[in-house]
N, C-alpha and C positions, 0 to 999 in steps of 0.2 A: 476494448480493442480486441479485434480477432482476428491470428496471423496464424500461417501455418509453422510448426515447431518438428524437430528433427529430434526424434530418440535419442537419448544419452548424451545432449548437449546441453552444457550447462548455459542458461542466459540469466545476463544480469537484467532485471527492471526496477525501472526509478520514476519515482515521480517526485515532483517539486508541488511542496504543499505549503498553504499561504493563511497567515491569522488575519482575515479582511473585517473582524468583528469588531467590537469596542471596547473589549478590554482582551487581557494578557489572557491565554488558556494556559488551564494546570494542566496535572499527565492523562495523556490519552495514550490511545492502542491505535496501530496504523495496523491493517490486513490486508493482505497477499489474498487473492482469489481468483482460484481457477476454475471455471464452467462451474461458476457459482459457491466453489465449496471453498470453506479456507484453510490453506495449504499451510501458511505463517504469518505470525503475527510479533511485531514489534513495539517497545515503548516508548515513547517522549515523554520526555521530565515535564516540559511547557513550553511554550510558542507564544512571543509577544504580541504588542499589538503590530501589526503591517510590519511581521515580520517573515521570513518564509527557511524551508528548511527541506533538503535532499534525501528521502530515504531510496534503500535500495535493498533489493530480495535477489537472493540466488535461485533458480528453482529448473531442474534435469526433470523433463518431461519423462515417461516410462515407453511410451510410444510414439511413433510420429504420429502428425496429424494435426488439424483445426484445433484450435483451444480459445477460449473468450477469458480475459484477463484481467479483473478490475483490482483497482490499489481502493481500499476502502476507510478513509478518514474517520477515526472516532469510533471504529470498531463496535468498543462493548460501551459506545452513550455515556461518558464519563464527562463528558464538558454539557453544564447548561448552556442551551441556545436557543 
């Protein structure tokens, strides 16, 4: 996603993430990424099967301007797939 973002404003982004595989996943890492670089990163205990679950990042840009924003599932490759 890429929106324009205003200086010193805080925005919350969320994504809703979905276990559509065949078994339960253990703990993974969700990351926060902005124009590619990761800004933060969070934990999940595990996520069932077709089960799904809300994370949400705070993140106050330094400048305005253009930013590309991805929510990156599974981060640091901790669930076999």
């Amino acid at each position: 996603m890429q929106n324009d973002y205003v200086e010193n404003h805080t925005y919350n982004i969320s994504a809703l993430i979905n276990n559509s595989g065949t078994k339960d996943a253990g703990a993974f890492n969700v990351s926060l990424k902005i124009n590619n670089n990761e800004v933060n990163k969070i934990s999940i205990n595990s996520l069932n099967i077709d089960s799904t679950k809300t994370v949400s990042f705070l993140w106050t840009p330094n400048t305005s301007g253009t930013y590309t924003i991805e929510i990156e599932v599974d981060s640091s490759n901790n669930i076999d797939e």
